[in-house]
C-alpha positions in Angstrom: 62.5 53.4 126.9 61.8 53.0 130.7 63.4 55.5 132.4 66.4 55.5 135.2 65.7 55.0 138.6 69.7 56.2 139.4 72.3 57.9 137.8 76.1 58.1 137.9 78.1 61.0 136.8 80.0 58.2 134.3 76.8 57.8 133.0 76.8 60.8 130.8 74.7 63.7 130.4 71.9 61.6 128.2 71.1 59.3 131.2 71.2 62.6 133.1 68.5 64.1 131.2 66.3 61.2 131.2 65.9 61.1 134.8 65.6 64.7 135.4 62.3 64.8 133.8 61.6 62.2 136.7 62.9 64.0 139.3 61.5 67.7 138.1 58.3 65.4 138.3 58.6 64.7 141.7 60.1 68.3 142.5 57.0 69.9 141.1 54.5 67.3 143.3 53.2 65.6 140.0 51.8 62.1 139.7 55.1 60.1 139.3 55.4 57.3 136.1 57.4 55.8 138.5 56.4 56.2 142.0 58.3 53.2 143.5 61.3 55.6 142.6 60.6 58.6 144.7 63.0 57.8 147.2 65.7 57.8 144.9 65.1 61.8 143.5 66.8 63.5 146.1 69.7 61.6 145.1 69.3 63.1 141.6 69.3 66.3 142.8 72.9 65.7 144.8 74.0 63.9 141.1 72.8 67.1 139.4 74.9 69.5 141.5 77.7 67.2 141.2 77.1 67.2 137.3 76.7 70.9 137.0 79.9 71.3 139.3 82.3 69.1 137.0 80.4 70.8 134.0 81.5 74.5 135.5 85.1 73.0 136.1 85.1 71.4 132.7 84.5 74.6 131.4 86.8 76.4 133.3 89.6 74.3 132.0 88.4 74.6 128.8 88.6 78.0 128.8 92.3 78.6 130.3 93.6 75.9 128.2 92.3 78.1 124.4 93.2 81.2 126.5 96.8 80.6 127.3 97.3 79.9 123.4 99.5 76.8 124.1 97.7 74.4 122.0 97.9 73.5 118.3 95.0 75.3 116.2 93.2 71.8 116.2 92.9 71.7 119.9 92.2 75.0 120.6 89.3 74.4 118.1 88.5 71.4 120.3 88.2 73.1 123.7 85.9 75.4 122.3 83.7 73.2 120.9 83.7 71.4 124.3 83.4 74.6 126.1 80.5 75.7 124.3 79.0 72.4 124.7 79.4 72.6 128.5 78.4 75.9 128.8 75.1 75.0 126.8 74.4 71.6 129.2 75.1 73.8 132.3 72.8 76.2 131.6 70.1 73.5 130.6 70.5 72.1 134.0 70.5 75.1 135.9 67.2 75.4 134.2 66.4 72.0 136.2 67.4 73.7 139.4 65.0 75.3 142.4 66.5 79.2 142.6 67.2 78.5 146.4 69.5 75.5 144.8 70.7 77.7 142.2 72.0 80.4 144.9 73.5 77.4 147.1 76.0 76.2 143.7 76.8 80.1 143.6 
């Protein structure tokens, strides 16, 4: 599967991933699969933030929402599946993340 040359926050977290192993190409100075597409991976790092951002909100909603104990058992379950999955994507990306990028979010 040829890999993205651009991403989109409604494109999910899979399309996410597949061009992070682009850009973390380019980030680390390594011959590029796709070269004609280096202009594009500073973008990718702005999408990143952006997805690690509405991941941390996500979360944060999450969170309140199965704290307050408003919701029906179901839901509650629900929000914490969702916010364990977000907490597990955001920490994968943060993995994906410079430490001088990583202090910036913070």
């Amino acid at each position: 599967m040829e890999r993205l040359s651009f991403i989109s926050w409604q494109d999910g977290p899979f399309a996410l991933e597949l061009f992070a192993v682009d850009a973390i190409d380019y980030l680390q100075g390594k011959r590029l699969e796709y070269p004609e597409r280096a202009e594009f991976y500073g973008a990718a790092i702005v999408k990143l933030r952006t997805t690690i951002r509405k991941e941390i909100e996500f979360a944060a909603d999450a969170q309140a929402v199965a704290n307050k104990g408003k919701t029906k058992r179901k839901d509650a379950e629900r929000y914490q599946t969702s916010f364990q999955a977000a907490v597990k994507r955001l920490k994968e990306d943060l993995m994906l993340l410079s430490q001088a990028e990583k202090e910036e979010l913070l």
